[in-house]
C-alpha positions in Angstrom: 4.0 -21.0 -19.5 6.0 -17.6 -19.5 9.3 -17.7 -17.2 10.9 -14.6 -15.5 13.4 -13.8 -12.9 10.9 -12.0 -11.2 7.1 -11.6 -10.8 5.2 -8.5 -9.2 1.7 -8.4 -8.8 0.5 -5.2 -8.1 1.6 -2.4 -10.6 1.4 0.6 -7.8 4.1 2.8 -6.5 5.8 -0.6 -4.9 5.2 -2.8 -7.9 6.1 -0.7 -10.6 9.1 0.8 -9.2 10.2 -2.4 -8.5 9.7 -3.4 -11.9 11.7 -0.5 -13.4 14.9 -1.5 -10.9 14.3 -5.4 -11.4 14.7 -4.9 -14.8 17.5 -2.2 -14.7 19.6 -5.0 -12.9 19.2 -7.4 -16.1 16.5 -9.6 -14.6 13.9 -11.0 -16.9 10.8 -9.1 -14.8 6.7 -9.7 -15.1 4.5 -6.8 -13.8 0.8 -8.0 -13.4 -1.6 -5.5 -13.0 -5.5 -6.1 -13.1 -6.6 -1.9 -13.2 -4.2 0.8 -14.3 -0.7 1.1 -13.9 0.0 3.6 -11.1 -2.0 1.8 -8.0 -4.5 3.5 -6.0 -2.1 6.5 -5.5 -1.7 7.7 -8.9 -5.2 7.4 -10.0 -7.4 7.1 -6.9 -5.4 8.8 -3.9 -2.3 10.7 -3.8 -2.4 12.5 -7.1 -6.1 13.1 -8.1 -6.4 14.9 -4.6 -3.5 17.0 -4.8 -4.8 18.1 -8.3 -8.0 19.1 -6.6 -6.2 20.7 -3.6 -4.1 22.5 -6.4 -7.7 24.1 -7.3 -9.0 25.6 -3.7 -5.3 27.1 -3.5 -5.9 29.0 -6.4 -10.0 29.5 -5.6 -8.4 31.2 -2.3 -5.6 33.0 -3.7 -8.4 34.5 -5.7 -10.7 35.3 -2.9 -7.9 37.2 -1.3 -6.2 38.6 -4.3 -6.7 42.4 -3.0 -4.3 41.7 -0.1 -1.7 41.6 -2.9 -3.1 44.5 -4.8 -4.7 42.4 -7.9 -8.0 42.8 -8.2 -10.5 39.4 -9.1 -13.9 39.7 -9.3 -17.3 37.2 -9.4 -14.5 34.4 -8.6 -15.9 30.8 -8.7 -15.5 27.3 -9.5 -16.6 25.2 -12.9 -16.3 22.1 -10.7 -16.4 20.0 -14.1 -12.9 22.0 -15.6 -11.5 21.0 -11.8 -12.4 17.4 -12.6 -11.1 17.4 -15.8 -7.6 18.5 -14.8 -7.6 16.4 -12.4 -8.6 13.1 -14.9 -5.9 14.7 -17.2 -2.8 14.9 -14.6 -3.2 11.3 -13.4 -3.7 10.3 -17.0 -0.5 12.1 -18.0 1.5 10.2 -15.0 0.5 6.9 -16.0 1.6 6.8 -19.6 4.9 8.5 -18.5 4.8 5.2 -16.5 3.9 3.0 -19.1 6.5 4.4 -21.3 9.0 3.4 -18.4 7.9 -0.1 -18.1 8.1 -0.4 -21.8 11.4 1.2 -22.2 13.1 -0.6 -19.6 11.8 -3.9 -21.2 9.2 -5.3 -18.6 6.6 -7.7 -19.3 3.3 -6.4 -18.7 0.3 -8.5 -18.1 -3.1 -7.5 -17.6 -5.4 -9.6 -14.8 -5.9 -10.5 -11.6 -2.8 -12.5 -9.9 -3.3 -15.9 -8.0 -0.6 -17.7 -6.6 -1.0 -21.4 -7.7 2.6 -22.1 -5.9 5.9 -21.2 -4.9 6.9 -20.6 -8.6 3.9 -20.4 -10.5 1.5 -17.6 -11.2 -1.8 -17.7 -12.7 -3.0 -14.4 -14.2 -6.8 -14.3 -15.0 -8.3 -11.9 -17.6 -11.9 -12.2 -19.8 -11.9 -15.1 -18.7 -8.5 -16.6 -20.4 -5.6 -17.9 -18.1 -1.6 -17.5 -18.4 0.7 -19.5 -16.3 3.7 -17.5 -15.2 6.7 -19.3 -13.7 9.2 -17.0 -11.3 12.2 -17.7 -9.5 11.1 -15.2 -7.1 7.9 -12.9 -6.6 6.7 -9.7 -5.3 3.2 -9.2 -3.7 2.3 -5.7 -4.0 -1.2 -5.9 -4.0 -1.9 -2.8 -2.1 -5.1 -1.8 0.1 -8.7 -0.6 0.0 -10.4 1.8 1.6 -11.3 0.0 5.7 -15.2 0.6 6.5 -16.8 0.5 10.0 -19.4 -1.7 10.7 -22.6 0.9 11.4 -25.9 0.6 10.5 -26.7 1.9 7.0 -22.7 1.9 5.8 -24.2 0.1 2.9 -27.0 2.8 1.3 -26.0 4.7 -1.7 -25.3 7.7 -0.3 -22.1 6.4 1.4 -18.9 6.8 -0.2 -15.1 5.3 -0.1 -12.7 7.9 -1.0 -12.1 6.1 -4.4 -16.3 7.1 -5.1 -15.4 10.8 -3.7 -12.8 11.6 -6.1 -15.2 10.3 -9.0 -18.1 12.9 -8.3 -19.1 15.0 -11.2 -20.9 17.4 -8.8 -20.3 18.9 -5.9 -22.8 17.9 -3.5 -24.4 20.6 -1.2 -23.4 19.1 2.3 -21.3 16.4 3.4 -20.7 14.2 6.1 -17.1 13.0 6.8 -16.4 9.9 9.0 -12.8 9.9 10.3 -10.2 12.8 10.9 -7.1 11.5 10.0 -5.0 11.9 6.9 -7.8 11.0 4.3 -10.7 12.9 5.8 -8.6 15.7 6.7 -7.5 16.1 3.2 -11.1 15.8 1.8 -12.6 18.4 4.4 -10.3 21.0 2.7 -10.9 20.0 -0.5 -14.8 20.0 -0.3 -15.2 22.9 2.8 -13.0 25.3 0.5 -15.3 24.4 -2.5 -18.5 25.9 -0.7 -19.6 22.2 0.3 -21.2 22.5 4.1 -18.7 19.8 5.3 -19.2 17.8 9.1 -16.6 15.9 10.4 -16.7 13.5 12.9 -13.8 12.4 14.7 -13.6 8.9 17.8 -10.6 10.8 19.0 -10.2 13.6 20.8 -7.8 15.2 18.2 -7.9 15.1 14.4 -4.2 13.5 13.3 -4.3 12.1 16.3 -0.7 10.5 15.8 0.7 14.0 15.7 1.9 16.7 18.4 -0.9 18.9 18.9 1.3 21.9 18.4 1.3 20.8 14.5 -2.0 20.3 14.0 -3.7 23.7 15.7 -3.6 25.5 12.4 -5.3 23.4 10.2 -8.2 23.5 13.1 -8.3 26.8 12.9 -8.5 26.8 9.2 -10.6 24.0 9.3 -13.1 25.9 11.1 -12.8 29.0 8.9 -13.6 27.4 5.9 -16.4 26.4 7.1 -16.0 23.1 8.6 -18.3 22.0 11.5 -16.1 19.9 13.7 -17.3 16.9 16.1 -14.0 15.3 18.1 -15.0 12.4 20.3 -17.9 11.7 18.8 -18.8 7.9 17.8 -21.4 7.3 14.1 -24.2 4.9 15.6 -26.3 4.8 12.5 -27.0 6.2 9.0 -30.8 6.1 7.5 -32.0 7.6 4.3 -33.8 11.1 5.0 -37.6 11.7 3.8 -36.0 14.6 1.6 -33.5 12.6 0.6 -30.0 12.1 1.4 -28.6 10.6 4.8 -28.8 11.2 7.9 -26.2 10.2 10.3 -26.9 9.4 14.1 -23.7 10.0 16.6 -22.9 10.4 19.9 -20.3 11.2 22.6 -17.9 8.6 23.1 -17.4 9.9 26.6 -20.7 10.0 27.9 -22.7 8.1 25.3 -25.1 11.1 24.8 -26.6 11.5 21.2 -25.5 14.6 19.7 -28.2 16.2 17.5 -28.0 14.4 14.3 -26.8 15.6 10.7 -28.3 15.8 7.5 -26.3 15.4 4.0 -26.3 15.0 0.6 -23.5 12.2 0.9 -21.2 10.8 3.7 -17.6 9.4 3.3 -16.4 6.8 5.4 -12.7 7.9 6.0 -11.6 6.0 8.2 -8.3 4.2 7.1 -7.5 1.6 4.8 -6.1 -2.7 4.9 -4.4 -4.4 3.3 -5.4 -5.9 0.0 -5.4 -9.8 -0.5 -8.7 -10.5 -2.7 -8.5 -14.0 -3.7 -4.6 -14.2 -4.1 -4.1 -17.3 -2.4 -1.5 -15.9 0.6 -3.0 -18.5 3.2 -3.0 -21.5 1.2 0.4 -21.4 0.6 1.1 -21.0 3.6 2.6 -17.0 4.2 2.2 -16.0 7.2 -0.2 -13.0 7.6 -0.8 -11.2 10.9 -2.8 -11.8 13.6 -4.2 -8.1 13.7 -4.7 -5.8 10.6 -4.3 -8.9 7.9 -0.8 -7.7 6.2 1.6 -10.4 4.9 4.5 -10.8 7.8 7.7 -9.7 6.1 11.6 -9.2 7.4 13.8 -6.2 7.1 14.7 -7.7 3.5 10.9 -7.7 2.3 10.6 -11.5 2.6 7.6 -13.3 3.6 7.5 -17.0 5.0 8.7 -18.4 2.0 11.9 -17.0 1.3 12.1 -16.0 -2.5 8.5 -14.3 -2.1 8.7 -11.1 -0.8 6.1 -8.6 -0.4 6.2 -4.5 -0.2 3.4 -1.6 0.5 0.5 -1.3 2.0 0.2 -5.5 2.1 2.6 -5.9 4.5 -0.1 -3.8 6.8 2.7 -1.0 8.0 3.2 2.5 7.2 0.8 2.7 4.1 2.4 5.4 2.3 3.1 5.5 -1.1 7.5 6.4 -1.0 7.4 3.7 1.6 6.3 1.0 -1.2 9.2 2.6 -3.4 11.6 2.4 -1.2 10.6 -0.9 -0.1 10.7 -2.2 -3.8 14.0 -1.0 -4.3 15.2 -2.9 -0.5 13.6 -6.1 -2.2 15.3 -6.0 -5.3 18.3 -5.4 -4.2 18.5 -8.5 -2.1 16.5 -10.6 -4.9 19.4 -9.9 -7.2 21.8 -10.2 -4.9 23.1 -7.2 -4.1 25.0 -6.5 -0.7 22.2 -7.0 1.6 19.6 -4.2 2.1 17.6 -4.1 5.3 14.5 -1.7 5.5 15.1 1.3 7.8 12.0 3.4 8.9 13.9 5.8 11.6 13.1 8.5 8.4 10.1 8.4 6.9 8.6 11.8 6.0 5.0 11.9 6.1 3.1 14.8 4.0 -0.1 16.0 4.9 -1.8 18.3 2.1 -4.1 20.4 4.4 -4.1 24.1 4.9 -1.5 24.8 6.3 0.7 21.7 4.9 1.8 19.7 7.6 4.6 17.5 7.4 7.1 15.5 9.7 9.7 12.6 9.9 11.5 10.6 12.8 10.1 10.8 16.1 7.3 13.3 17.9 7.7 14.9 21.1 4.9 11.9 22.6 7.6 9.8 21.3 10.2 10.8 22.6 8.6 11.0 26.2 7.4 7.0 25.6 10.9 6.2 24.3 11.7 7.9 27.8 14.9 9.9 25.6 16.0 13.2 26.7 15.2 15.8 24.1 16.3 19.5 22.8 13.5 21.6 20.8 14.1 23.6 19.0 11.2 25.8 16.9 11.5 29.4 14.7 7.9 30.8 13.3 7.4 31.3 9.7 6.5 35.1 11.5 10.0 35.7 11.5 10.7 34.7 7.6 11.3 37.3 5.0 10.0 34.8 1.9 7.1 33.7 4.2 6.2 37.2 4.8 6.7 37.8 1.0 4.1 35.4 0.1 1.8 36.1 2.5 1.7 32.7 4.3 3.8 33.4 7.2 1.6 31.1 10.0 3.2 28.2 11.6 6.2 27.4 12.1 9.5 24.5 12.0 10.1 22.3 15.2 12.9 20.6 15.4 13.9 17.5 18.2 17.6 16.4 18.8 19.2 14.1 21.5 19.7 16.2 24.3 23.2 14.6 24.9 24.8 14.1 21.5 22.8 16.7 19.9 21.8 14.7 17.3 18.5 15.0 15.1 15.8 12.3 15.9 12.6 14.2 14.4 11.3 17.4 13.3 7.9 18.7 12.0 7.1 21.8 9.7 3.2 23.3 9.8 3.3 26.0 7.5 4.1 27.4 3.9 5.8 24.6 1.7 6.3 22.0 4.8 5.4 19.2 2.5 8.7 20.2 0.3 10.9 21.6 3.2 10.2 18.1 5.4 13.1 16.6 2.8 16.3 18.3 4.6 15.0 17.5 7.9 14.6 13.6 6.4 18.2 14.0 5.3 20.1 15.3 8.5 17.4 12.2 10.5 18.6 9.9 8.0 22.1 11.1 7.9 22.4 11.6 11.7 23.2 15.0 11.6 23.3 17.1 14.8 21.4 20.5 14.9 24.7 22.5 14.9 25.9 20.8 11.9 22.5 21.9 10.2 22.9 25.6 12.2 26.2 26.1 10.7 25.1 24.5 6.7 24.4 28.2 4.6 21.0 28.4 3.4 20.1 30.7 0.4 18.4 34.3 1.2 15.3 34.9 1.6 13.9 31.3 1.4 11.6 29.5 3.7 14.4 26.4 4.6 16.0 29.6 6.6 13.4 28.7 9.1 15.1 25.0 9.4 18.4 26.9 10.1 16.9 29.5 12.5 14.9 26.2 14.4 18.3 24.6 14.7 20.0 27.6 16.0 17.2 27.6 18.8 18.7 24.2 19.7 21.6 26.0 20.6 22.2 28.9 21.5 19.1 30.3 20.4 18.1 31.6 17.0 19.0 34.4 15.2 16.2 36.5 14.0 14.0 36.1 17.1 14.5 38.1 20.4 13.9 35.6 23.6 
């Protein structure tokens, strides 16, 4: 029997971090992990697919390297090289986290987690068990990819996004299930490679959860490279074709008409992912979990049912996004060691989507808004109207930013565009901070950069912005 202050399962972006603080603090801190430290989003989401985005940015920069006067001829990709870059960044990230871990003096054991009770822990690996006894734990188990129930989700040719990002080879055509985050991502990533990519959407919009003002670039890009795009449309059923391959049945969900089927190499179900529980033992102990989606039930202070447990991430079944887990981590910590009590506060969560153009937002939408029934401000400035945009080349899209149309007071904001993924952190700040627009307006911003565009948008709040005639 091993004792600690504090037990995490789950070594991912939640766990880990978590870890790191715990241990910081002076608490005596167990980290069990069954895989790799890192989670699903260092070595089977996040990172591997931004190192493989990384590559069609430079494959297109190539392709349209005479618009900047350079010169790059018989341009293509060694897919292989791409992979192993890839392998090699998330392999580079994890030891710098294991180095952490070990530095900061956490216990690290390898196996699967069950909770045997309140206290106790037993960890499972090869077969051999270790009892670890905690005054308090941290479930941080995660999630795995969701999959539909449709006929033939099972055959070989279907892949999770965890199988996608193991391919060797590029296959010659692809089916994608699902345009949200995830599929949208992956359409880029394969449609930019020279894969012929379908994707097939229930909704009537791809990032659904977005204002459609964001989204109309990536589209249009969408369609450029390539991308043949079914919205509305339902999968009924996937079959093996004679030549090989799948092929994949779907219809309108409006009318219920069949839509002439597709034939692929591979499909890839995309549609979401749930929360993570295996054979934990959540239920038998009695932790609550809810009624729809199957994520542990936790407060503003990361606890569960049962007090000194406390669980953070994609379990808890809410935003699953990787700085949510960290900064849920750090909340549970802090009141696990008694700090003055944290509460969790989701009013500013940036969200980062890596599709071309880069979309990003925080705090509310305009659909928001409008349900909320508040009284908004808009404010927007084009990247058009950017010197650095220009400069590079990039200069589609644009910043929108929402106030309170009384106090004036910033409540959300979304960039589509050059760098949005980067620039979405000073409209987090001034959410988070509950600054008003003029207060942003009036804050100088260095020349020629592309956060001008934040300070132009918040201008157009006012009394309109600078660089762009009504």
């Amino acid at each position: 029997m091993q004792e600690f202050d504090i037990a995490i399962i789950g070594a991912g972006p939640g766990g880990y971090v978590a870890a790191i603080y715990g241990a910081r603090l002076g608490a005596r801190v167990a980290l069990i992990e069954k895989d790799t430290e890192g989670g699903t989003c260092l070595n089977r989401g996040c990172i591997p697919t931004k190192a493989l985005i990384r590559t069609t940015e430079i494959y297109k920069t190539l392709q349209e390297a005479n618009r900047y006067g350079c010169l790059a001829d018989n341009v293509r990709v060694d897919y292989k090289r791409a992979v192993s870059r890839k392998d090699r960044v998330v392999g580079g990230l994890v030891k710098g986290v294991q180095s952490l871990l070990a530095k900061g003096g956490v216990t690290v054991l390898k196996g699967s987690g069950q909770l045997v009770d309140a206290h106790t822990i037993k960890v499972i690996q090869d077969g051999e068990e270790t009892l670890v006894q905690a005054k308090n734990m941290i479930i941080a188990t995660g999630s795995e990819p969701a999959q539909l129930p449709i006929p033939g989700a099972t055959l070989d040719f279907v892949m999770d996004s965890t199988q996608a990002l193991e391919l060797e080879e590029l296959p010659e055509s692809l089916v994608i299930i699902g345009g949200g985050v995830i599929g949208m991502e992956f359409a880029f990533i394969f449609g930019r490679l020279g894969v012929k990519v379908t994707l097939i959407e229930y909704l009537d919009e791809v990032l659904a959860l977005l204002d459609s003002d964001l989204t109309q670039d990536a589209r249009r890009n969408l369609r450029m490279a390539g991308v043949k795009l079914h919205t509305g449309a339902k999968v009924t059923s996937m079959e093996a074709s004679p030549e090989g391959g799948a092929l994949v049945h779907f219809e309108s969900v409006a009318t219920g008409e069949a839509i002439p089927s597709v034939k692929a190499d591979k499909v890839l179900m995309a549609v979401g992912r749930r929360p993570f529980l295996g054979d934990l033992g959540v239920e038998e102990l009695g932790i609550e979990i809810q009624a729809k989606g199957g994520g542990i039930v936790v407060n503003d202070l990361m606890q569960t049912s049962i007090r000194h447990i406390y669980a953070i991430g994609d379990v808890t079944g809410g935003m699953m996004l990787a700085h949510v887990a960290s900064h849920q981590a750090i909340v549970a910590i802090n009141n696990i060691m008694g700090q003055e009590e944290h509460l969790m506060d989701y009013r500013a969560v940036p969200n980062a989507i890596f599709t071309d153009p880069e979309i990003a937002t925080v705090g509310l939408s305009e659909k928001e808004a409008e349900a909320h029934g508040l009284e908004i401000r808009v404010g927007r400035f084009p990247f058009a109207g950017n010197g650095k945009a220009l400069a590079l080349g990039n200069s589609r899209g644009f910043v929108k930013l929402i106030a309170d149309a009384e106090t004036g007071i910033l409540v959300g904001g979304g960039v589509v565009g050059p760098g949005a993924t980067d620039l979405i952190a000073e409209i987090t700040l001034a959410v988070q901070q509950g600054l008003t627009a003029e207060q942003v307006a009036n804050t100088i911003h260095a020349h020629p950069t592309l956060p001008e565009a934040i300070m132009e948008a918040a201008w157009d709040i006012g009394s309109g912005a600078l660089h762009l005639a009504d």
